[in-house]
TIBAMAR-692490 format. One record per residue (C-alpha): x, y, z. Coordinates in steps of 0.05 Angstrom, whole numbers, plus 32768, in hexadecimal, padded with zeros to 4 digits. Example, Ala and Ser with C-alpha at 12.3 -4.5 7.8 and 13.67 -1.06 7.14 Angstrom:
2
80F67FA6809C;81117FEB808F;
//
This chain:
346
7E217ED08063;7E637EE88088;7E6F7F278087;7EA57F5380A1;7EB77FA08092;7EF27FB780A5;7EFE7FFF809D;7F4980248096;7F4780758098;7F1A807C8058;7F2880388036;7EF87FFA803F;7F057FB18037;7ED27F7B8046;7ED77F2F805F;7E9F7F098036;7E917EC08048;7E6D7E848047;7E4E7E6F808C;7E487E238081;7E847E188058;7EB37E468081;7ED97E69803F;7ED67EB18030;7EF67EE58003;7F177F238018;7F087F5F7FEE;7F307F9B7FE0;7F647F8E8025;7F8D7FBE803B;7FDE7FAF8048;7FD57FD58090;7FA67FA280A7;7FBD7F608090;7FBB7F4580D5;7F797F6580E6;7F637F3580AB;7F837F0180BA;7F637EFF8111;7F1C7F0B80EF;7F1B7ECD80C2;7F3B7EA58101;7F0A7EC2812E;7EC97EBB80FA;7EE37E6F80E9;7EE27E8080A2;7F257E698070;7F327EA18039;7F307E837FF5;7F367EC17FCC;7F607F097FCB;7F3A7F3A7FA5;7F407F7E7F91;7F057FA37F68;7F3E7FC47F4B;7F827FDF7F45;7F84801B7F7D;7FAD805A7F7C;7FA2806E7FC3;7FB080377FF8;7FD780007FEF;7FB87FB17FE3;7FC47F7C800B;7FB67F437FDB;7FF77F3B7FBF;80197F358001;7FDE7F06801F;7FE77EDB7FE0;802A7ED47FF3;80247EC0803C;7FEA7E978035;7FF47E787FE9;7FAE7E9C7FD0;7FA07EA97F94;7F907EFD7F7E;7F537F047F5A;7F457F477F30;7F217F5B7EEE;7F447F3E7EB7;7F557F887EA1;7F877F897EDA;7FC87F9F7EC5;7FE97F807F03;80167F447EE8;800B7F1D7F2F;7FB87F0F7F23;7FAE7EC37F2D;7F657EC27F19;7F4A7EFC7EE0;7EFE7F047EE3;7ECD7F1E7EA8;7E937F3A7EAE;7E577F0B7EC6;7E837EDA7EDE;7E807EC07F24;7EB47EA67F69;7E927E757F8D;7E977E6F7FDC;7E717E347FEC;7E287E4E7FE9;7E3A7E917FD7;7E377EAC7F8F;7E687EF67F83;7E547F087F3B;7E7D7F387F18;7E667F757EF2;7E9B7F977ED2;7E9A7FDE7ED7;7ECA800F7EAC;7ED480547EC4;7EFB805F7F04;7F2C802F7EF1;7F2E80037EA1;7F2A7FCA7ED4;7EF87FD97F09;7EC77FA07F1D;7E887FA07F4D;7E717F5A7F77;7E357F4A7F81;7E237F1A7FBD;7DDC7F137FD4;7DC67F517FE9;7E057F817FE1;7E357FA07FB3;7E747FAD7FBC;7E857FDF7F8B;7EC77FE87F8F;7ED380367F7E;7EA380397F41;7E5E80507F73;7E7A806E7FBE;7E4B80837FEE;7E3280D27FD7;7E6380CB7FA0;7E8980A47F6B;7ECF80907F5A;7EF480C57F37;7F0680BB7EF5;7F4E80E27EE8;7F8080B27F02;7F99807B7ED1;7F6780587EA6;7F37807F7EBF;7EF880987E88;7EC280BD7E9B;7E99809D7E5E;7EA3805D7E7D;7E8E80707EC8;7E48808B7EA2;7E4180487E84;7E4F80237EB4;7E2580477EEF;7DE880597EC4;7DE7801A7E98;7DF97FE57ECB;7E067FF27F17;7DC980287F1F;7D977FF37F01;7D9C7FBC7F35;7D6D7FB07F6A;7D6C7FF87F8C;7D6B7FD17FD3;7DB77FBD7FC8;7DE27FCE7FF6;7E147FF67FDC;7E5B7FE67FFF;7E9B80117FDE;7EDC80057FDD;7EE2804F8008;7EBE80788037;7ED880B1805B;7EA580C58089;7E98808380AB;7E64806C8080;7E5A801D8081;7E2D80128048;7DEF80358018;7DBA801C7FE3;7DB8802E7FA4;7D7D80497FAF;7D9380787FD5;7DCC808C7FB4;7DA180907F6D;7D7880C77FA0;7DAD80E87FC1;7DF280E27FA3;7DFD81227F87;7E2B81087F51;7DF380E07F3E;7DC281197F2D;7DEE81207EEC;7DBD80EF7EC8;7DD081077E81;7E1480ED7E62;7E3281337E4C;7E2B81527E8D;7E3A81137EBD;7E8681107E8D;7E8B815F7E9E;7E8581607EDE;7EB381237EE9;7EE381407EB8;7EE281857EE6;7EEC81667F29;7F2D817F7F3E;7F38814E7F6E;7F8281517F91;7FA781127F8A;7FA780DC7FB6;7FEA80D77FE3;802380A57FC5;7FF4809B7F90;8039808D7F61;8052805C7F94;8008803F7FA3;8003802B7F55;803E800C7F4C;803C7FE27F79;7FF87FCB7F72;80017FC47F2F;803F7F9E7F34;80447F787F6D;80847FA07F92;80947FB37FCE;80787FF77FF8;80B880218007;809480158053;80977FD68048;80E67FD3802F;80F47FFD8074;80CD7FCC809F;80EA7F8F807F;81397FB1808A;812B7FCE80C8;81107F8380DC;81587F6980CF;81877F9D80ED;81997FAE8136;819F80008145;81CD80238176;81A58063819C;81C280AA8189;81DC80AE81D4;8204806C81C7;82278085818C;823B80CA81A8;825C80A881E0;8287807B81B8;829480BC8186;82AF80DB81CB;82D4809F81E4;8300809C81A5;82E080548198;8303803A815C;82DF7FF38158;82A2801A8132;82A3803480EF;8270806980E3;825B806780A3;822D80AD8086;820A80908042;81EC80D58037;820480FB7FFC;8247812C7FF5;822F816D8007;820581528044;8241812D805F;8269816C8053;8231819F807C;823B817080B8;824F812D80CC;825980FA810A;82A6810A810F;82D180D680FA;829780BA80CD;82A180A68086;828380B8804D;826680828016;822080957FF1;81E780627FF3;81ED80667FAD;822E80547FA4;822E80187FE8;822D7FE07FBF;82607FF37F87;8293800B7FBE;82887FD97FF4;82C27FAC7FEF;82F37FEC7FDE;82E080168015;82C37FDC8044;82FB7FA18043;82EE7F7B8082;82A17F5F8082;82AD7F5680CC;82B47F9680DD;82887FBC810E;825A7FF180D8;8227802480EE;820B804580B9;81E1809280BF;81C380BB8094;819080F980A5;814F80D880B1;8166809380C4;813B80778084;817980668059;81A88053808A;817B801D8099;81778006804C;81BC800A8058;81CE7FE0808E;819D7FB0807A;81C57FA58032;820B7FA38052;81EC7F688081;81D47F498039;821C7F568024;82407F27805E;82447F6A808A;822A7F4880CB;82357F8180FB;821C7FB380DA;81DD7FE280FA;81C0801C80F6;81BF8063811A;816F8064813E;816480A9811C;818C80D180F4;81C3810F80E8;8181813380F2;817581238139;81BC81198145;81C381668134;81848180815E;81A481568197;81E381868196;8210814F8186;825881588168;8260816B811E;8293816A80F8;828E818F80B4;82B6818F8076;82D6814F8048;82E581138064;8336810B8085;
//
């Protein structure tokens, strides 16, 4: 059997595959490491066949949806899945097949309503229902403590005790356990009676994972990171440095129109001068009154150089041609001592 592990800060996705017919499945992938991914299989001779995640995630974002894209694969999750994009739903005891390879399926409730485990010769890969010294938490959505009992106690801890346990996360560089070991050592584990294992997963006061909101949604349906929005604008709009600008500001330059898309009363505290004012909000509502001539020269600003980016990128969509962005913001504009200009626009 192939096997790769590939680990990103605390989240860990695996590269399973079949030796003598070169196909493999990635499990759990991460959207940072796509290309990672993508140089392993190359390098190992292996073809992936399958995209799956043990189950929707609320703290790093999947790569399945976007690998399904580029390389026409299908997703495979628990049929629980909310996520409208899942090509192939598995139930429990079911089975993918990579050539010689057998991943069996054990469905199991608790972190998630649609958490799964595989089972491939001699590992698991759990998912985040059994982590190395602990277990997935259980108060994010669909999560149920009753179920994590169940499906630790009744299924995943009664397996061959030589299984290597393999989780979807590890933080402190941990590449696999057994269950054996973690039936002797896990400390979450030690609950062994029903009452007290759902009370002391009920009283966990963990803090919540970071863009958990935005890591749902889009695993759940299919959109876009707003990383991912940036990257793709920034990927089709030229930028003019902070120097460049303040020059042409100076020279009196009236071939550029300086467009701030922040709102009122940041335009008012301080501006480029001789910028105008129009709100991202408002861009594609006022673009043809305030914007006439599409082949005008536009540079669009804001304070972090996030939106102005969005920005440009949309007035490109919108037949603007020339339009770019400011590389940085009215922030580092300010801390650079460049000229303001306060107040409504003239």
């Amino acid at each position: 059997m192939l096997f790769e592990q590939v680990a990103t800060g605390g989240c860990q996705s695996y590269l399973v595959g079949c030796e003598q017919s070169c196909v493999a499945a990635l499990i759990d992938p991460e959207l940072s490491q796509i290309d990672h991914y993508l140089g392993l299989a190359a390098r190992d001779g292996v073809r992936i066949r399958y995209l799956v995640d043990t189950h929707t995630h609320a703290d790093h974002f999947s790569a399945t949806r976007e690998l399904a894209r580029q390389l026409k694969l299908p997703v495979v999750m628990h049929r629980a899945s909310p996520a409208p994009f899942v090509d192939m739903r598995l139930a429990d005891g079911e089975m993918l097949v990579l050539g010689k390879l057998r991943l069996s399926v054990l469905h199991t409730p608790g972190h998630t309503a649609d958490s799964m485990c595989l089972q491939v010769e001699d590992r698991l890969f759990t998912g985040d229902t059994l982590l190395i010294g602990a277990t997935g938490r259980t108060d994010l959505p669909s999560g149920d403590p009753e179920a994590l009992y169940d499906s630790l106690f009744n299924r995943v801890l009664k397996l061959d005790p030589t299984l290597k346990v393999c989780p979807a996360h590890d933080y402190k560089g941990r590449t696999h356990s057994t269950i054996g070991e973690e039936l002797a050592a896990n400390p979450r584990l030690q609950k062994r009676e029903r009452a007290e294992f759902v009370e002391m997963m009920r009283n966990l006061n963990l803090t919540m994972p970071t863009h958990v909101t935005e890591a749902l949604r889009t695993n759940m349906s299919g959109g876009k990171t707003v990383a991912r929005l940036l990257a793709e604008a920034g990927a089709t709009v030229p930028f003019m440095a902070l120097a460049e600008l303040k020059a042409r500001v100076e020279a009196g330059e009236d071939d550029l129109i300086v467009l701030d898309v922040r709102e009122r009363e940041a335009y008012e505290a301080g501006h480029v001068p001789g910028a105008r004012h129009l709100p991202r909000g408002q861009l594609e509502l006022r673009v043809n009154q305030d914007l006439p001539d599409p082949t005008r020269r536009i540079l669009s600003c804001c304070e972090l150089g996030y939106i102005s980016t969005l920005a440009a990128a949309t007035l490109r969509d919108m037949g603007f041609q020339h339009a770019v962005a400011l590389d940085g913001g009215m922030k580092a504009w300010r801390e650079a001592g460049y000229p303001m200009k306060t107040g409504k626009e003239p």
